[in-house]
C-alpha positions, 0 to 999 in steps of 0.5 A, spaced: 476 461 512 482 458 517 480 458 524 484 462 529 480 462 534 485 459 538 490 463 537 494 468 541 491 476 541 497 479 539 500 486 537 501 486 530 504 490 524 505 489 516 508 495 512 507 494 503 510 497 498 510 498 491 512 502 485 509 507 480 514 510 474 511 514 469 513 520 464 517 525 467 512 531 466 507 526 470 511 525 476 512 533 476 504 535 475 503 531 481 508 534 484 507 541 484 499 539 485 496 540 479 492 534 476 486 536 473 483 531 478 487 535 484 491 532 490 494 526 488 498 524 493 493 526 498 487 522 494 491 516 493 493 516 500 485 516 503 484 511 497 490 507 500 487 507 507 480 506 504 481 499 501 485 496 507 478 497 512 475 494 505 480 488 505 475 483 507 470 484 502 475 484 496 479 478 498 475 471 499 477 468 505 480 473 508 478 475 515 476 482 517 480 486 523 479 490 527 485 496 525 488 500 530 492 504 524 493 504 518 498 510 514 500 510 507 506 514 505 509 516 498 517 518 497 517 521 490 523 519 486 525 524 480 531 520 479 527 514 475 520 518 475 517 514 479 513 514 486 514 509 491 508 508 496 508 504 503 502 502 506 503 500 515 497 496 518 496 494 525 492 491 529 491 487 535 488 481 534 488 473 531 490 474 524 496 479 521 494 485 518 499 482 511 493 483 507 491 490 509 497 493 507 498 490 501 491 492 498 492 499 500 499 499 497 495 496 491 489 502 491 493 507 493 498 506 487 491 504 482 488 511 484 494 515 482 494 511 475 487 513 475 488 521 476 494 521 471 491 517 466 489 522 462 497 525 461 500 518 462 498 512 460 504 508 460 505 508 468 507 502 470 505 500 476 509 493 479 514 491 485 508 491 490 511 486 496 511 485 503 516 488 506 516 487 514 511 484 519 511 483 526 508 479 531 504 472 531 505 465 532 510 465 525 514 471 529 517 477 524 519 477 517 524 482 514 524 481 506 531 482 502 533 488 500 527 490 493 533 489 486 528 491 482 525 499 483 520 497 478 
């Protein structure tokens, strides 16, 4: 692991997005909360929040934070039959929370494949990025503007 023990304790924020389309029927099951499994988005949201406390023990190297938040938010589009997901993490700390909040956009929009395969195998998940961080030694980053909604 890199060391960061000289490094500054400072607050720091890192917010993850991603994308999953799927059949029209699919994102209206979801919506009106009536998958076999249960509650998508409510399941999907604690899975997503679960897998950014659990970050260190999936990515090698990766050092283990003390998270102060973490939230996981979904925006449904109908338009493309797809639901965006965001993943915030936040710490204060020696290293950023970057890796935390793409792990939890990822599981996040990884369980709602799960609880909706069985209707839809064809989702596509994809445009996983990290979209902001704040705080640190390297300062703030604010990505482009995502082209692709895919």
């Amino acid at each position: 692991m890199v060391d960061v023990g000289a490094k500054a304790s400072t607050h720091r924020v890192a917010v993850a997005e991603g994308r999953i389309t799927m059949q029209p029927a699919t994102l209206a099951l979801i919506e009106s909360g009536t998958a076999k499994k249960g509650d998508v988005l409510g399941v999907a949201r604690l899975a997503g929040i679960m897998a950014a406390k659990k970050t260190s023990d999936l990515i090698p190297l990766c050092h283990p934070i003390a998270l102060t938040r973490v939230a996981v938010e979904f925006a449904v589009d109908p338009a493309s039959h797809s639901v965006l997901c965001t993943a915030t993490a936040e710490c204060t700390g020696q290293t950023g929370v970057e890796m935390e909040a793409l792990t939890a956009a990822s599981v996040a929009l990884l369980t709602i494949y799960d609880m909706c395969k069985a209707v839809d195998r064809g989702m596509v998940m994809g445009g996983v990025r990290l979209r902001e961080k704040r705080g640190g030694k390297s300062g703030d980053f604010l990505a482009p503007r995502a082209h692709d909604a895919t």
